[in-house]
C-alpha positions as CSV (number, residue, x, y, z in Angstrom):
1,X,97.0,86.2,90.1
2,X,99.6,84.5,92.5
3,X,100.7,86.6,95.8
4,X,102.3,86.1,98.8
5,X,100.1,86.1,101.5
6,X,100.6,87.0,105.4
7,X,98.9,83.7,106.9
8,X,99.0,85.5,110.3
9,X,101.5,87.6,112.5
10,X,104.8,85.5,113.1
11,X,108.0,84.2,111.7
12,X,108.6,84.1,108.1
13,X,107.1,80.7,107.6
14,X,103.8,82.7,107.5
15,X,104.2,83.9,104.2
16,X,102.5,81.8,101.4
17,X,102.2,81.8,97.9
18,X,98.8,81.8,96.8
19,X,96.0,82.5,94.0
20,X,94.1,85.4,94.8
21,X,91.4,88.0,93.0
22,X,93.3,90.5,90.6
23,X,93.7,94.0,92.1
24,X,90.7,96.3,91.6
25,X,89.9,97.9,89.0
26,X,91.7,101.7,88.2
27,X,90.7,104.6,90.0
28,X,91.9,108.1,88.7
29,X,95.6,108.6,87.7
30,X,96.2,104.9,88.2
31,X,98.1,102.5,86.0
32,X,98.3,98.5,86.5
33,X,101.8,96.7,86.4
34,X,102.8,93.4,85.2
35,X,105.5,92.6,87.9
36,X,108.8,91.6,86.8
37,X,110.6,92.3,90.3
38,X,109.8,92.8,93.8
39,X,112.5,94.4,96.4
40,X,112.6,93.1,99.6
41,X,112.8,95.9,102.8
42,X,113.2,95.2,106.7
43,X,109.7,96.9,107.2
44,X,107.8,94.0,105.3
45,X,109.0,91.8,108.2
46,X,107.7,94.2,110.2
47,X,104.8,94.3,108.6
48,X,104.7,90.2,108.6
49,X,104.9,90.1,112.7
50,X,101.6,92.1,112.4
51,X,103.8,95.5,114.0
52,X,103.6,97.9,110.2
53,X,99.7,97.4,109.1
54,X,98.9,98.5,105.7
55,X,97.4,102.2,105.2
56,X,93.6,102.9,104.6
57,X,93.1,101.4,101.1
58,X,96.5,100.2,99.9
59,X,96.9,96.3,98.8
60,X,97.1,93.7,102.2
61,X,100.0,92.2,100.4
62,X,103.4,92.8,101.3
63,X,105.9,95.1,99.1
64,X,107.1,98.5,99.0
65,X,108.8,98.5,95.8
66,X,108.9,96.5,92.2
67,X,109.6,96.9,88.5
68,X,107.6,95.8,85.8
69,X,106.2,96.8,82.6
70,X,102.3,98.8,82.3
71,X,99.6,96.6,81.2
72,X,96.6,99.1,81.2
73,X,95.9,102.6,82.8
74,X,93.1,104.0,84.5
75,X,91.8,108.0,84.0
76,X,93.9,110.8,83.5
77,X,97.6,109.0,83.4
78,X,99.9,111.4,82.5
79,X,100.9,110.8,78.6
80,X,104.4,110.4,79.3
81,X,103.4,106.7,80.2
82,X,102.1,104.4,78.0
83,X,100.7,100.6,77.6
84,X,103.9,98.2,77.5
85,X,106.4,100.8,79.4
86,X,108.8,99.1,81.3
87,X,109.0,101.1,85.1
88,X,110.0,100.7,88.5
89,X,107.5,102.2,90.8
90,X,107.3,103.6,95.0
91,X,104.7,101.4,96.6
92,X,102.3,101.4,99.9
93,X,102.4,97.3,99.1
94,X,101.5,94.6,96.7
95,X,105.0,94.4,95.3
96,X,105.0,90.3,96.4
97,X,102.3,89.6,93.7
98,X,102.4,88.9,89.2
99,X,100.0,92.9,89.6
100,X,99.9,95.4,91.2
101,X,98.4,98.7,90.9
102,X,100.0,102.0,91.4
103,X,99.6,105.9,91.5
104,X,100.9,107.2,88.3
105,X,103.3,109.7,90.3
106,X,104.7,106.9,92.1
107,X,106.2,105.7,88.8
108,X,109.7,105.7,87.4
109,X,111.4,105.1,83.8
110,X,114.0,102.0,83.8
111,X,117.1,103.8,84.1
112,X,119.5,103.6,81.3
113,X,121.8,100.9,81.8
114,X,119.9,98.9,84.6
115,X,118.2,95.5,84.0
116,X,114.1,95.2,84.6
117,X,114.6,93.2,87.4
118,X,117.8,94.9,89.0
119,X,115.6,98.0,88.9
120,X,113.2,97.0,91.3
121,X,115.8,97.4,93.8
122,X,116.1,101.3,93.4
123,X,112.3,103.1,94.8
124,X,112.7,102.8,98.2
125,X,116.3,103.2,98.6
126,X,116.2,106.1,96.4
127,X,113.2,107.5,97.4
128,X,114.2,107.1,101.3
129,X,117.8,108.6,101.3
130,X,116.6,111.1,98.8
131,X,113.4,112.3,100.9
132,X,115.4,112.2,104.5
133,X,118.8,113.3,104.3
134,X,118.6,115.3,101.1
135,X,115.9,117.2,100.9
136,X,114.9,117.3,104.6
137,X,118.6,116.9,106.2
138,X,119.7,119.5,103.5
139,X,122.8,117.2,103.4
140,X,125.5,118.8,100.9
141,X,129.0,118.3,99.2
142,X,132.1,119.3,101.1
143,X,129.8,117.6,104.6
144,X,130.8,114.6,106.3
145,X,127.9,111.8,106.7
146,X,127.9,108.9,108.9
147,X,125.5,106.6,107.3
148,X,124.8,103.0,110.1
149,X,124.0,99.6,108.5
150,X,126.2,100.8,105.5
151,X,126.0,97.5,103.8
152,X,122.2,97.3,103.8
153,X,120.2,98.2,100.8
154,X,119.7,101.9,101.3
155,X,123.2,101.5,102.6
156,X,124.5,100.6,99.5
157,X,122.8,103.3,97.6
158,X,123.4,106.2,100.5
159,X,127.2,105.6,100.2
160,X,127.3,105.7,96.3
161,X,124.9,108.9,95.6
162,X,126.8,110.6,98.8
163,X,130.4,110.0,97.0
164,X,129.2,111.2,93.4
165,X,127.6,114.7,95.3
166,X,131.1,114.9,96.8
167,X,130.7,114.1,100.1
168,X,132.7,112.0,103.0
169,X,130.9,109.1,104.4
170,X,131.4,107.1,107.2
171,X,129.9,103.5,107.4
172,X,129.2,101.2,110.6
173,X,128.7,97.5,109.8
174,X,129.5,94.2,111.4
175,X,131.7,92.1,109.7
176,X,135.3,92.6,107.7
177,X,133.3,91.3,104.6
178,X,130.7,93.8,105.2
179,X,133.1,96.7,105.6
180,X,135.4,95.6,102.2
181,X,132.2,95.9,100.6
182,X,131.4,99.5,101.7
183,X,134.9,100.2,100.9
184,X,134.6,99.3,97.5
185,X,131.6,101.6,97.1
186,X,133.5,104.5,98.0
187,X,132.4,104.9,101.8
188,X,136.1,106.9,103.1
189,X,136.0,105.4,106.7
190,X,134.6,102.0,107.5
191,X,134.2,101.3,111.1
192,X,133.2,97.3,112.9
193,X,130.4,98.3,115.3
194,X,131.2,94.8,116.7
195,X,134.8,95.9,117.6
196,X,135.3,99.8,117.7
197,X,133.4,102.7,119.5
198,X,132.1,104.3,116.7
199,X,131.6,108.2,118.5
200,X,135.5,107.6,119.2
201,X,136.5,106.8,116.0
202,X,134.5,109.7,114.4
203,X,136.3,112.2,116.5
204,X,139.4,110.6,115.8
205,X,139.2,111.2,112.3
206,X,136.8,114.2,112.3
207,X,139.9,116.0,114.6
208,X,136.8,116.1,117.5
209,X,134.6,117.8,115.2
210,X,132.0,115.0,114.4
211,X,130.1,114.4,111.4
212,X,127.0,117.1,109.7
213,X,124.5,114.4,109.0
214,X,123.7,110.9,110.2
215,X,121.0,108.3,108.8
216,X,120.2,105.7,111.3
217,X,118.2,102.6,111.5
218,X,118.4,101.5,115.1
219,X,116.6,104.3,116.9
220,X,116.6,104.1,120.7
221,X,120.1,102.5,121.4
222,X,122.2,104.3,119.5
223,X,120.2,108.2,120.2
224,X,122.9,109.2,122.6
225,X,126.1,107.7,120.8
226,X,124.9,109.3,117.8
227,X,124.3,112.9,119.2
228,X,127.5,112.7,120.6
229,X,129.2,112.0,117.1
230,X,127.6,114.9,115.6
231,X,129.3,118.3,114.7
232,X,128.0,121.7,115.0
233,X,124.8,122.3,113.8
234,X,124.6,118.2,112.7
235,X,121.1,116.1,112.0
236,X,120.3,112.8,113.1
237,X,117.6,111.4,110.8
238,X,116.0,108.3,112.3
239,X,114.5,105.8,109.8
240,X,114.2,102.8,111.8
241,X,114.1,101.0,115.2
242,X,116.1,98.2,115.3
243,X,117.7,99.0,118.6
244,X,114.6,100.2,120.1
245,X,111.8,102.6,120.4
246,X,112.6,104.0,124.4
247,X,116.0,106.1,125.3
248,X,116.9,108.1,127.7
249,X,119.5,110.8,126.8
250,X,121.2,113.9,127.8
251,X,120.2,116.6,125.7
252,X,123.2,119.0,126.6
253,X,124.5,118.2,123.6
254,X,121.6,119.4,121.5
255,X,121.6,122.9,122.8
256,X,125.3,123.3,122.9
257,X,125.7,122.3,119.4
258,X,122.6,122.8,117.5
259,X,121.3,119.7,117.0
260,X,118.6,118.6,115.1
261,X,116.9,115.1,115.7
262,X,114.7,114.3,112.4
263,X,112.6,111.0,111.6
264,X,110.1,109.9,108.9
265,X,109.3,106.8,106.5
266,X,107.7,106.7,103.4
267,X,105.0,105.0,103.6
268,X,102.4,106.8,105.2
269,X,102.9,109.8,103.1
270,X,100.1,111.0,100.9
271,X,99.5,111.2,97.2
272,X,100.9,114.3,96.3
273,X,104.1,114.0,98.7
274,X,105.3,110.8,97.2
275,X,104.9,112.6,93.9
276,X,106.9,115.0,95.2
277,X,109.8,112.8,96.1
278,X,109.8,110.5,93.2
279,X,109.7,113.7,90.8
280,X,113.3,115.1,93.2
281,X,114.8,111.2,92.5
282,X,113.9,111.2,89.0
283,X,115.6,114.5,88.6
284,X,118.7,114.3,91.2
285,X,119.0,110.7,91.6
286,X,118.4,109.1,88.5
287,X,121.3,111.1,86.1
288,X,123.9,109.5,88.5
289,X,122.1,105.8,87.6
290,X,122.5,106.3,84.2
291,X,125.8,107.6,83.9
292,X,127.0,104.2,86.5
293,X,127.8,106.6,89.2
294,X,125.0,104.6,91.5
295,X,123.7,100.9,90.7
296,X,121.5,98.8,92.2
297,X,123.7,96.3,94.4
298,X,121.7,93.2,94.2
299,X,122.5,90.6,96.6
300,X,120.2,87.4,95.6
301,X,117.0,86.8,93.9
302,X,114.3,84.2,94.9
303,X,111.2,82.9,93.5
304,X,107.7,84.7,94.9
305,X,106.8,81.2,96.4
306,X,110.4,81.8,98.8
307,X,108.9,84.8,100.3
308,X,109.6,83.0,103.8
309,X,113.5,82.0,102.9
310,X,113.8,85.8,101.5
311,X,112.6,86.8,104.9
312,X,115.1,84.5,106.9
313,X,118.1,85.7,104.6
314,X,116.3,89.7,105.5
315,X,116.6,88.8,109.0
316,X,120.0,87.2,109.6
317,X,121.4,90.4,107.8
318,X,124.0,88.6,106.1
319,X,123.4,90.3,103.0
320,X,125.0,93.0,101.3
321,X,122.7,94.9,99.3
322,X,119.5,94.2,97.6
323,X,117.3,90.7,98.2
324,X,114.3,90.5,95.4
325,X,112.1,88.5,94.6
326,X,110.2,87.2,91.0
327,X,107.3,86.5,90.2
């Protein structure tokens, strides 16, 4: 089979296109996918400058999520799924590749409505908000939720499945385009990180009060800005570094207020706890996908042998939404 290969740690001109052996053969409760789709996620650039290794026994390919349809299974596969379903699946990688093989609870149905290929843009953004500031964050309707990086992938998806549940969201992003985009979504206040103190325009509209809940990808740089947007008894879930991994803050304002500072990814999770979290998406996520409340917001598709030029487009974070690529 062809898959994209990580040459070495660098740039994105270290991904390649090659032909390599097939996966392995099925262990229990596996199924093999024919891939129609693969998303692309900030961590597989991570992963590419050699910073996000693989876990013990998953595929040295980059790719956290696809779609496809099930070309054989291996012992004890539930019989929900059969030979020729078409699914979208959570991955610990291989997604950049025409197979892959997957844990049978770490499979998903095509929802309703949603293309093969526009699906392979839902696991991990589903999977992630879902798992953090749902089901650990306990975030709920009639809250206010502050959500950074608003026109990213999980972005896209946080602000659509946080307006249907009936709750007010507050995006940052960095451009007007960016911001009309979030808008359009449903996100209630849209705020330039570029141009505007985010903490004083959430007290502004929050009458002082700050937000319940915020999901953040930057990590060290934002830690104390985004303690001091939160309300009483608010949680900061951290899912990503891009400001940094170091901070130094004031923790007055966790004691006063009764904070709580969360973090987690995915990908290291084990068997049964991904099960876990695809079952709660299937069951909370996935009626709002079929009934249009939440879509995939794809930005562009590329070929598997423009890996690298996916990556660049990843990187410059001029996108809004999605980036996948085919096989």
């Amino acid at each position: 089979m062809r898959a994209v290969v990580i040459t070495r740690a660098g740039g994105p001109e270290v991904l390649e296109a090659r032909e390599v052996e097939n996966p392995p053969a099925l262990g229990e409760g596996e199924v093999l996918l024919e891939v129609a789709a693969a998303g692309v996620n900030r961590a597989d650039t991570v992963q590419r400058m050699g910073r996000y290794p693989p876990p013990a026994g998953a595929s040295p390919y980059p790719g956290l999520e696809c779609s496809g349809t099930i070309l054989a299974l291996g012992p004890n596969v539930p019989s929900r799924w059969a030979v020729g379903d078409k699914i979208c699946v959570l991955l610990s990688g291989g997604g950049y590749a025409e197979k892959v093989v997957v844990p049978a609870g770490q499979l998903l149905p095509i929802p309703e409505g949603v293309s093969l290929t526009d699906a392979a843009g839902l696991p991990e953004v589903a999977c992630t908000v879902w798992s953090t500031v749902f089901m650990t964050s306990h975030l709920s309707p009639g809250e206010s939720f502050l959500i950074h990086g608003g026109s990213s992938g999980i972005g896209t998806f946080a602000i659509q499945i946080a307006k249907h549940l009936g709750i007010k969201v507050f995006v940052t992003a960095g451009s007007e385009e960016k911001l009309a985009a979030c808008k359009g979504l449903g996100a209630d206040v849209c705020i330039n990180y570029k141009t505007e103190d985010f903490v004083e325009r959430i007290k502004q509209e929050t009458d002082g009060k700050g937000v319940d809940v915020i999901l953040d990808n930057i990590g060290g740089s934002y830690l104390q800005r985004n303690l001091n947007s939160l309300g009483v008894d608010g949680r900061l879930f951290i899912i990503g570094f891009q400001g940094g991994i170091v901070a130094e803050v004031n923790l007055q304002a966790v004691l006063a207020r009764r904070l709580t500072i969360q973090a987690a990814g995915l990908r290291n999770r084990n068997l049964a706890n991904k099960a876990e979290i695809v079952s709660e998406v299937e069951k909370n996520v996935w009626p709002a996908v079929t009934t249009g409340k939440v879509r995939p917001v794809i930005y562009k598709t590329f070929p598997l042998s423009e890996a690298a030029e996916a990556h660049r487009l990843m990187e410059a974070s001029t996108h809004i939404g999605k980036i996948l690529l085919l096989p």
